[in-house]
C-alpha positions, 0 to 999 in steps of 0.5 A: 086064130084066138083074139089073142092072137089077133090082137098081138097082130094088130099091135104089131102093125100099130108098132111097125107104123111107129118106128122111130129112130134110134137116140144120137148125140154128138161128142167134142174131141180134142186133136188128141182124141179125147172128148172134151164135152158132150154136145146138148141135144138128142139127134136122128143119126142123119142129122148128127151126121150132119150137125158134126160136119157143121160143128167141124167147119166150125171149130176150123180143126181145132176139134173134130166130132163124134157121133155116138148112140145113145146107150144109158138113157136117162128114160124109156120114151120118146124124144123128138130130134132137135134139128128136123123133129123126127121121132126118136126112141130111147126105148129101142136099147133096153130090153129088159121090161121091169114091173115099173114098165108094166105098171106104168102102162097099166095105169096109162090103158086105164084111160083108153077107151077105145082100141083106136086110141092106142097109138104112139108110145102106148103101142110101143110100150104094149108090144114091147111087153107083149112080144116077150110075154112068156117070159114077163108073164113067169115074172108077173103073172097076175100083171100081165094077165091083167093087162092082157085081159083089158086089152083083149076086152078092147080089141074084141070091140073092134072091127079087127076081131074076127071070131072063130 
């Protein structure tokens, strides 16, 4: 296996111990059916769940809840879910990578200097990029040759890398 190869590997187990949920919010209906307003917070589906149940007994039927995935979030990172804290990632519903995207990871690898140190929104951001790579590297080639090439440079410094 090449140290490419090798070091998609290890990003993939970086990326399978950081896997969060999804974005939920929570809309107010009418007895009608129509959404009235939209409940402020970012919520794990779990908790929305319960939070609408909450909010139900609240309002004594007047209106009922809605619980909802988010679909247009207004960023691709992660958030916090504001009843029990859990990790939350909006990223999890886009999936086209723009040269934004790579730039941004890009600049934020130039700080690391240390493979341990790509944990968390980092991790999932590289594997996002790195698991479609054929086809971001025929829209960015000479980005995503950069940011291969570093984090290959990385990777090889580690006691992951085994050589051939």
């Amino acid at each position: 296996m090449t140290a490419h190869e090798q070091m998609i590997d290890a990003l993939r187990i970086l990326y399978w111990h950081h896997d969060p949920e999804a974005v939920f919010y929570i809309n107010r209906m009418d007895g009608e059916g129509f959404k009235v307003e939209e409940v402020d917070g970012d919520f794990c589906p779990a908790c929305a769940r319960e939070k609408a149940r909450e909010l139900d007994k609240e309002c004594g039927g007047k209106y009922c809840h809605e619980v909802c995935e988010e679909s247009a979030p207004e960023d691709n990172y992660f958030r916090h879910c504001q009843e029990c804290g859990c990790l939350l990632n909006s990223a999890l519903i886009t999936d086209n990578i723009d040269e934004d995207d790579i730039d941004c990871v890009i600049e934020d690898l130039k700080d690391v200097k240390e493979w341990a140190s790509i944990t968390g929104n980092l991790a999932w951001r590289l594997y996002s990029i790195l698991q479609d790579e054929d086809t971001v590297k025929q829209q960015y080639p000479k980005k995503t040759a950069s940011l291969t090439r570093r984090l290959t440079t990385l990777f090889k410094k580690t006691e992951l890398y085994k050589e051939d």
